[in-house]
DRENTI-357272 format. One record per atom (N, C-alpha, C): residue in one letter; atom name; x, y, z. Coordinates in pm, whole numbers, m for minus. Layout:
N
<pt><residu>A</residu><atome>CA</atome><px>X</px><py>Y</py><pz>Z</pz></pt>
...
END
This chain:
65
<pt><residu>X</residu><atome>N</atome><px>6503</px><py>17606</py><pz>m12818</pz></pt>
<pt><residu>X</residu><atome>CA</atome><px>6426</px><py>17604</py><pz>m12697</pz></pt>
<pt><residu>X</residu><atome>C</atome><px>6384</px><py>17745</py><pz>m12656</pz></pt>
<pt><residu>X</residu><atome>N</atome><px>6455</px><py>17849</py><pz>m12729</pz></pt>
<pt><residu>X</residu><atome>CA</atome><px>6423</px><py>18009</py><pz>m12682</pz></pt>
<pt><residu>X</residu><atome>C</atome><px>6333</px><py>18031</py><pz>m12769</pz></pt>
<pt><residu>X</residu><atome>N</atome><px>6328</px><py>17942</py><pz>m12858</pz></pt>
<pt><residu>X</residu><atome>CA</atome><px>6234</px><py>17989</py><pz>m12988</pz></pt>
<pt><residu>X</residu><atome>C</atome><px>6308</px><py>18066</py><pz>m13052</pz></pt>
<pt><residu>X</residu><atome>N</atome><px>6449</px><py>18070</py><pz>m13057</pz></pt>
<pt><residu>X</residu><atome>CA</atome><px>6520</px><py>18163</py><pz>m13179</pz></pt>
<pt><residu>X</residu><atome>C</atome><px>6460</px><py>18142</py><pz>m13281</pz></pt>
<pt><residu>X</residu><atome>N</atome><px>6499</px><py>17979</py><pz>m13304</pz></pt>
<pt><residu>X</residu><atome>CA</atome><px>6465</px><py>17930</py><pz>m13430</pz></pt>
<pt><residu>X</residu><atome>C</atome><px>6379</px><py>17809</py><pz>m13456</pz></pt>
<pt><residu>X</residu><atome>N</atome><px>6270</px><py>17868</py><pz>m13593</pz></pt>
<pt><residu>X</residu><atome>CA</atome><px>6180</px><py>17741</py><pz>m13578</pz></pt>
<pt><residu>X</residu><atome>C</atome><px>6228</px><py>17621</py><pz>m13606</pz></pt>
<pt><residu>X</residu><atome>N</atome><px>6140</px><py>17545</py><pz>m13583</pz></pt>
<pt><residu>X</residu><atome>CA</atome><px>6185</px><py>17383</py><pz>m13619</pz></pt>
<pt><residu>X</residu><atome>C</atome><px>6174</px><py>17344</py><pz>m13786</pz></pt>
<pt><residu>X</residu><atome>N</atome><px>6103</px><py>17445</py><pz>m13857</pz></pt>
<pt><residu>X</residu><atome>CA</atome><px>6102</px><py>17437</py><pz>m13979</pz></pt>
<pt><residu>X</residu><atome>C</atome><px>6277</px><py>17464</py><pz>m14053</pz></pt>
<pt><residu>X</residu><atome>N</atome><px>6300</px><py>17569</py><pz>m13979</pz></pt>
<pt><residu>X</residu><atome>CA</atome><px>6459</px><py>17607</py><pz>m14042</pz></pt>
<pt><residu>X</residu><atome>C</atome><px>6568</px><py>17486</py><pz>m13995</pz></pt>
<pt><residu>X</residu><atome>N</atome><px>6521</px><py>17406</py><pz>m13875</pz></pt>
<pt><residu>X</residu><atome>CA</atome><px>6642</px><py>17313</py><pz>m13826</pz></pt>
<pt><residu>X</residu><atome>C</atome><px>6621</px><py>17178</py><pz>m13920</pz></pt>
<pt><residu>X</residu><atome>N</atome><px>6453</px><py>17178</py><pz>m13952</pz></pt>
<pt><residu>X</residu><atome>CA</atome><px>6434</px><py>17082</py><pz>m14043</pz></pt>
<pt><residu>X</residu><atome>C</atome><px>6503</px><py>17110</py><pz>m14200</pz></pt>
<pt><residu>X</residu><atome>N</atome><px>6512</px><py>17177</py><pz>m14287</pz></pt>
<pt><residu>X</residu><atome>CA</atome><px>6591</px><py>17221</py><pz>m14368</pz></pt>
<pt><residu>X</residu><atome>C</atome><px>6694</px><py>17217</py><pz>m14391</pz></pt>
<pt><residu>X</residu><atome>N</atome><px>6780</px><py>17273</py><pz>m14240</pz></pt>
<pt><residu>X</residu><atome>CA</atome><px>6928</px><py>17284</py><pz>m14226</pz></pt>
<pt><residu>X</residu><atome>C</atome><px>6971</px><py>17125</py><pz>m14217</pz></pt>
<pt><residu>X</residu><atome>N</atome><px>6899</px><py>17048</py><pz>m14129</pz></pt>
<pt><residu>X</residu><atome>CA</atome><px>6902</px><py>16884</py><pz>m14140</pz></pt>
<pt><residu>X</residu><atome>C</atome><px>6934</px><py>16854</py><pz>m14318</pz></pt>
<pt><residu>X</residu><atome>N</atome><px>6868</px><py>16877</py><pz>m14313</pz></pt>
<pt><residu>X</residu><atome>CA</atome><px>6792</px><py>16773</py><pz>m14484</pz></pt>
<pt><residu>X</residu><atome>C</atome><px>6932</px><py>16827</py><pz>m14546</pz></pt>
<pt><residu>X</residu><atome>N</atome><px>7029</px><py>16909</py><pz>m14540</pz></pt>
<pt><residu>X</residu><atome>CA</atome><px>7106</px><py>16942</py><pz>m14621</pz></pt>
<pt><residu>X</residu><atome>C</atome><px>7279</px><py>16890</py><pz>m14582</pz></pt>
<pt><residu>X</residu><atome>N</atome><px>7240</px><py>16918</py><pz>m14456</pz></pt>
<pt><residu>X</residu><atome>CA</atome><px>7372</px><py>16862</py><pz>m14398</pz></pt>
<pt><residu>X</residu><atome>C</atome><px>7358</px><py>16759</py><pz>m14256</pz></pt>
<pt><residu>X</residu><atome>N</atome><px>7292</px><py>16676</py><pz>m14219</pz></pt>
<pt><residu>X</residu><atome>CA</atome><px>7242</px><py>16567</py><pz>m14117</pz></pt>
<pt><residu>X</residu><atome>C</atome><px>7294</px><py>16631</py><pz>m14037</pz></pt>
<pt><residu>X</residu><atome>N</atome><px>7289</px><py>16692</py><pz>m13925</pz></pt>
<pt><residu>X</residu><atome>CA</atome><px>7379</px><py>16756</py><pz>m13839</pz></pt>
<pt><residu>X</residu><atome>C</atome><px>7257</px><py>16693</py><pz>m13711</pz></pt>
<pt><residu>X</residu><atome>N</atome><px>7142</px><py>16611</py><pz>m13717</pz></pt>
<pt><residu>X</residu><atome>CA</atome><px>7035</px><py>16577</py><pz>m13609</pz></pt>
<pt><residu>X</residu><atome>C</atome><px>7132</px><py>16458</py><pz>m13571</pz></pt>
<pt><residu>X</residu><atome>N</atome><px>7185</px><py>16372</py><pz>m13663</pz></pt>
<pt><residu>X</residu><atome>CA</atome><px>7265</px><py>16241</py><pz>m13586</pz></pt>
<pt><residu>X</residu><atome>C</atome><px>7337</px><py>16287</py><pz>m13503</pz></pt>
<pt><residu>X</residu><atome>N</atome><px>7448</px><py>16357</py><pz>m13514</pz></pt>
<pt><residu>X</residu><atome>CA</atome><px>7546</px><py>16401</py><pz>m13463</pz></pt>
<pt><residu>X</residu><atome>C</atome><px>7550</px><py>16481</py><pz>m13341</pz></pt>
<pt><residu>X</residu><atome>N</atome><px>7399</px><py>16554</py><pz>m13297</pz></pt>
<pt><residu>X</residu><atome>CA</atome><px>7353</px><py>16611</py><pz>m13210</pz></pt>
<pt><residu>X</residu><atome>C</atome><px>7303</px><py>16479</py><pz>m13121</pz></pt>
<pt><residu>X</residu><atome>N</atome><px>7244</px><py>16409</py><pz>m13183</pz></pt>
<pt><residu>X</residu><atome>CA</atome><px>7181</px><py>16276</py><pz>m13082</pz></pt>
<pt><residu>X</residu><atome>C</atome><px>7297</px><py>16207</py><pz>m13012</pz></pt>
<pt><residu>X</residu><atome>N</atome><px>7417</px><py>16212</py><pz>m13087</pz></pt>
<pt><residu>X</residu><atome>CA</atome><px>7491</px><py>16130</py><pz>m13020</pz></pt>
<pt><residu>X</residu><atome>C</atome><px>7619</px><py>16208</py><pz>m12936</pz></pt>
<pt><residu>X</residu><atome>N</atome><px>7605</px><py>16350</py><pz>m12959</pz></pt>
<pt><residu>X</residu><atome>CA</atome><px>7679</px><py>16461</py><pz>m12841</pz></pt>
<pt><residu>X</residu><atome>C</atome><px>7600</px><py>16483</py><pz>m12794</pz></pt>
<pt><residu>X</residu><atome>N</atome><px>7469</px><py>16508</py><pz>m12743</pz></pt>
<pt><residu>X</residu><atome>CA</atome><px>7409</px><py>16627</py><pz>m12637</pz></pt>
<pt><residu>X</residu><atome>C</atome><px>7377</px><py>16491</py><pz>m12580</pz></pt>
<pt><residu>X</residu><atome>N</atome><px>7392</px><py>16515</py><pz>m12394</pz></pt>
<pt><residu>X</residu><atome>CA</atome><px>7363</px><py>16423</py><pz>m12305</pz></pt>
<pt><residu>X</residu><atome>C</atome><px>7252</px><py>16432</py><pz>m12234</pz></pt>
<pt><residu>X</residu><atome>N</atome><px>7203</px><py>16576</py><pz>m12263</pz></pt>
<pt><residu>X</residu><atome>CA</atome><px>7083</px><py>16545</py><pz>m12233</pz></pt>
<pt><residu>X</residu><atome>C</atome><px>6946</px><py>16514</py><pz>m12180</pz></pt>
<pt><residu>X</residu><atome>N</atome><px>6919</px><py>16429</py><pz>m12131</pz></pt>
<pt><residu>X</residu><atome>CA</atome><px>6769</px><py>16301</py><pz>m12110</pz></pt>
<pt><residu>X</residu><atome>C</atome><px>6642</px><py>16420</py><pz>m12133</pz></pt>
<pt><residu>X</residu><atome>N</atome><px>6622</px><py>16524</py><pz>m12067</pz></pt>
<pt><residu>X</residu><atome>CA</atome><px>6477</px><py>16593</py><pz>m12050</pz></pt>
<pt><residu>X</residu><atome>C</atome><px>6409</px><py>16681</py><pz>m12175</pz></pt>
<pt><residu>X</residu><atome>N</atome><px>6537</px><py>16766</py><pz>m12186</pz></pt>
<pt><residu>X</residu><atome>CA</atome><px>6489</px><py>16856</py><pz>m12333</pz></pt>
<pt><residu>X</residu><atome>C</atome><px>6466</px><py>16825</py><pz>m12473</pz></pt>
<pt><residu>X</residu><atome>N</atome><px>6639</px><py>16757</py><pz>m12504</pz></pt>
<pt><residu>X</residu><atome>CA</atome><px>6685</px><py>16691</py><pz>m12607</pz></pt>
<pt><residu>X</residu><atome>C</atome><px>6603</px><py>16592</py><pz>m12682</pz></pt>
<pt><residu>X</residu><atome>N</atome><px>6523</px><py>16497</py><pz>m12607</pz></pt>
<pt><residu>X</residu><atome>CA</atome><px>6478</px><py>16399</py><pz>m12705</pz></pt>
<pt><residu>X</residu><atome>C</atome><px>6353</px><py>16392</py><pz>m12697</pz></pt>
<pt><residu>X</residu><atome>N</atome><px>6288</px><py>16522</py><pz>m12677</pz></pt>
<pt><residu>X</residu><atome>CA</atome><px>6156</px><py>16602</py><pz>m12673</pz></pt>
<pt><residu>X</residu><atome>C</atome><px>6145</px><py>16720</py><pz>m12778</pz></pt>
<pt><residu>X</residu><atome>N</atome><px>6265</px><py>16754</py><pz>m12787</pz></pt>
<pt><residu>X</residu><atome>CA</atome><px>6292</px><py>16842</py><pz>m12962</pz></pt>
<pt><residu>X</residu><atome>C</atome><px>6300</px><py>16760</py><pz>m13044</pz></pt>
<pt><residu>X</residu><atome>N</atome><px>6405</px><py>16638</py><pz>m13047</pz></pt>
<pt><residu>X</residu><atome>CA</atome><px>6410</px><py>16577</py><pz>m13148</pz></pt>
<pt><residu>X</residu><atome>C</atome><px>6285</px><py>16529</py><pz>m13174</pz></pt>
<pt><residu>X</residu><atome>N</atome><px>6231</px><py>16453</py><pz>m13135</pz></pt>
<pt><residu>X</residu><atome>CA</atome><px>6072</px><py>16388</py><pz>m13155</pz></pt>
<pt><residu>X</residu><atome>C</atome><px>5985</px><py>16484</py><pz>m13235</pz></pt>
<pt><residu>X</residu><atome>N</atome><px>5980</px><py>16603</py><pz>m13164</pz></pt>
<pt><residu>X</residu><atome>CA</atome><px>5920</px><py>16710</py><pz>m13212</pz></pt>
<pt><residu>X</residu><atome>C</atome><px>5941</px><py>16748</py><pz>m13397</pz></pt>
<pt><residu>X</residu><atome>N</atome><px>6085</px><py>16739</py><pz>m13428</pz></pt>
<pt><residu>X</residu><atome>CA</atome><px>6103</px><py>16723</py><pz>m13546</pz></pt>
<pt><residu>X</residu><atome>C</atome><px>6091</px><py>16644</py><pz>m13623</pz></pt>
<pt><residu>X</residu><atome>N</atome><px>6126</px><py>16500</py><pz>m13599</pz></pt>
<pt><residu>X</residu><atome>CA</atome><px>6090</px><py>16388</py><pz>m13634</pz></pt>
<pt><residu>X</residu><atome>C</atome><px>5947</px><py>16352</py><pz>m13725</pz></pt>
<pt><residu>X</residu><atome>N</atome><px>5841</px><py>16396</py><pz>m13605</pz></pt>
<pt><residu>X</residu><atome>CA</atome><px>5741</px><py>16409</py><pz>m13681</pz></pt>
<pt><residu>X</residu><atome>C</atome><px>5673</px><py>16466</py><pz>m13752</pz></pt>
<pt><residu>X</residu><atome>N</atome><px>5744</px><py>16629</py><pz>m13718</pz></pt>
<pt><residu>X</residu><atome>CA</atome><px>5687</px><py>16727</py><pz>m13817</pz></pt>
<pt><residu>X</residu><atome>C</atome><px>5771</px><py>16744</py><pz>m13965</pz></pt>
<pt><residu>X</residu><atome>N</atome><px>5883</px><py>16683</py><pz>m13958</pz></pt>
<pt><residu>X</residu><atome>CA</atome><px>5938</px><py>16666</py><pz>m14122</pz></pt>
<pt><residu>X</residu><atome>C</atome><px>5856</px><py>16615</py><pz>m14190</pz></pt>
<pt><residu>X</residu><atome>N</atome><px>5815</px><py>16490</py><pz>m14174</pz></pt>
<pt><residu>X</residu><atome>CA</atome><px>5694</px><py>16408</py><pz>m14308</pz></pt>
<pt><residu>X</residu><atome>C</atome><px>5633</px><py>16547</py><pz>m14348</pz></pt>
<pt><residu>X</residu><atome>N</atome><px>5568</px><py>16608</py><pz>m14307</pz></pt>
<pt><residu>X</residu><atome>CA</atome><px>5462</px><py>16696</py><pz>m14351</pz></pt>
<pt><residu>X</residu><atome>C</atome><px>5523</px><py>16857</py><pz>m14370</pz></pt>
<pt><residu>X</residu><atome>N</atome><px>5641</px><py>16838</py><pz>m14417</pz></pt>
<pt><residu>X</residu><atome>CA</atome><px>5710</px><py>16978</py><pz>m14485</pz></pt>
<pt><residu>X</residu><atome>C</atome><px>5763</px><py>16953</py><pz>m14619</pz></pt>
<pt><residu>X</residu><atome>N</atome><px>5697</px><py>17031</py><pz>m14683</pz></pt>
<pt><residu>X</residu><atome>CA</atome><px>5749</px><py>17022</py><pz>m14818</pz></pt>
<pt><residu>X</residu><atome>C</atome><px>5824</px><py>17175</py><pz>m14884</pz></pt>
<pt><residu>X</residu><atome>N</atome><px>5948</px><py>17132</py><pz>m14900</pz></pt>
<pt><residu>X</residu><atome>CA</atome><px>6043</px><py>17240</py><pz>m14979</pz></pt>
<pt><residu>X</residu><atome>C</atome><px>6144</px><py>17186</py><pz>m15053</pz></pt>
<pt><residu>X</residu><atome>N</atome><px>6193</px><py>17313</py><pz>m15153</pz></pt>
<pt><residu>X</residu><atome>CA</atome><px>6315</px><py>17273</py><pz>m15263</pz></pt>
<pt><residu>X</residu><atome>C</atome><px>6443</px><py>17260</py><pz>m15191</pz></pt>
<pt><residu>X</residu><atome>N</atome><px>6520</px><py>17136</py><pz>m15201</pz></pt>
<pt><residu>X</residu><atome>CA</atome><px>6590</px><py>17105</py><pz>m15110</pz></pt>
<pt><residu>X</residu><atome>C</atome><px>6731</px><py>17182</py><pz>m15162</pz></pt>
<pt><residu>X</residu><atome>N</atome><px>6721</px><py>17197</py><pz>m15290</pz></pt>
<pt><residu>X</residu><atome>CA</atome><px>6847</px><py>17226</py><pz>m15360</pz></pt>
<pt><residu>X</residu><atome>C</atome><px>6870</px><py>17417</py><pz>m15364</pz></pt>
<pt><residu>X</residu><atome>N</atome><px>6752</px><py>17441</py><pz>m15346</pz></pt>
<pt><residu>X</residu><atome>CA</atome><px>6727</px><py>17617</py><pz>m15333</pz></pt>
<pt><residu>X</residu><atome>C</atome><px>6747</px><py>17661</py><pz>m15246</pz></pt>
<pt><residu>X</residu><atome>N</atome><px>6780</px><py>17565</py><pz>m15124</pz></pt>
<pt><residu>X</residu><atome>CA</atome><px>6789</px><py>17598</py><pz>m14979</pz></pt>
<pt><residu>X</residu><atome>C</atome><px>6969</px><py>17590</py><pz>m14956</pz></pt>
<pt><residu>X</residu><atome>N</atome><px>6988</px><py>17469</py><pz>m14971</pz></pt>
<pt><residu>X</residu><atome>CA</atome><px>7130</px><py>17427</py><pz>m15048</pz></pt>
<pt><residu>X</residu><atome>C</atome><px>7253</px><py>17547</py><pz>m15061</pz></pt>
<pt><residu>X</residu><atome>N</atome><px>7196</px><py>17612</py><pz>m15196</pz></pt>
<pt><residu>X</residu><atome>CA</atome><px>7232</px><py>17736</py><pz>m15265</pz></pt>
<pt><residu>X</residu><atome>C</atome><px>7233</px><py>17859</py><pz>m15168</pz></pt>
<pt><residu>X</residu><atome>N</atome><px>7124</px><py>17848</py><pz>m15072</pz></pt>
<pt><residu>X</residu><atome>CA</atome><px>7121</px><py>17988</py><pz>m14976</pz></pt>
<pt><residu>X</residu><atome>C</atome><px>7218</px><py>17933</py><pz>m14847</pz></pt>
<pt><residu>X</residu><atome>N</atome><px>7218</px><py>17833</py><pz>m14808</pz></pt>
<pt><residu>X</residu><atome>CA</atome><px>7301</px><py>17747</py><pz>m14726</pz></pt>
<pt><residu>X</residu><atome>C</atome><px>7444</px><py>17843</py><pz>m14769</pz></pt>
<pt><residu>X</residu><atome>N</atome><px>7475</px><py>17796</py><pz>m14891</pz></pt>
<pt><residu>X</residu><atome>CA</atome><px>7621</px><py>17787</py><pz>m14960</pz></pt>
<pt><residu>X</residu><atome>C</atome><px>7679</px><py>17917</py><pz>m14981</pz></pt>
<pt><residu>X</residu><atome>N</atome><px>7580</px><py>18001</py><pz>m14997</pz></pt>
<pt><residu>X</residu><atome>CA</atome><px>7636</px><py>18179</py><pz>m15017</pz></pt>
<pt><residu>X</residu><atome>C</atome><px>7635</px><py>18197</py><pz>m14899</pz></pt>
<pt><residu>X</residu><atome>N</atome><px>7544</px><py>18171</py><pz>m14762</pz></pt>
<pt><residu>X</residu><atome>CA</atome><px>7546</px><py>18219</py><pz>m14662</pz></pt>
<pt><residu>X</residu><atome>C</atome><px>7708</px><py>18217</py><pz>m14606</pz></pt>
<pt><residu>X</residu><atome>N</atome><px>7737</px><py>18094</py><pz>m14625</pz></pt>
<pt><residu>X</residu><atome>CA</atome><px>7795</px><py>18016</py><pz>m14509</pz></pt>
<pt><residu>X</residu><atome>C</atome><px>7970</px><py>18054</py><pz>m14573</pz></pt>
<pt><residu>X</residu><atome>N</atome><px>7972</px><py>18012</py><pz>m14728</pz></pt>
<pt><residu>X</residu><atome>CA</atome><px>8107</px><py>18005</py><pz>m14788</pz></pt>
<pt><residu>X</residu><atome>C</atome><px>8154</px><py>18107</py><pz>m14840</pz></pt>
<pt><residu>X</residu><atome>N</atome><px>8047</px><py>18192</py><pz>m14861</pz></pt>
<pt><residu>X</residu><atome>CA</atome><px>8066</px><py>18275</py><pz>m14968</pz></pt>
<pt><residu>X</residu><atome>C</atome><px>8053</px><py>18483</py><pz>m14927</pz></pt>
<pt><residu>X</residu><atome>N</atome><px>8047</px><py>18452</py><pz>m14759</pz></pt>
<pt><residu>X</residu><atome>CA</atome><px>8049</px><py>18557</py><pz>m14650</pz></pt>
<pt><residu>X</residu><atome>C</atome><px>8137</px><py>18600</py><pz>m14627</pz></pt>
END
């Protein structure tokens, strides 16, 4: 919402580890929340990247720090 981060990187970070369910069903919400999600929702169809290359940068980032 600060614009740290785009919705392209949360879309990514999704696709690798679902972490959007788990947000839908902790954050309470009503005004912001399901005005981002939507927002992503529809802009995934129309992103295309290597899911497994991302994966790999995921995996050094995160495990291997």
């Amino acid at each position: 919402m600060r614009k740290n981060i785009h919705p392209e990187t949360m879309i990514i970070i999704d696709s690798c580890v679902d972490y959007l369910k788990i947000w839908d069903k902790e954050i309470d919400d009503d005004l912001i929340w399901p005005k981002q999600k939507l927002l992503l929702d529809k802009y995934k169809p129309f992103m295309s990247f290597n899911k497994d290359k991302y994966k790999k940068i995921m995996k050094n980032v995160f495990i291997n720090s």
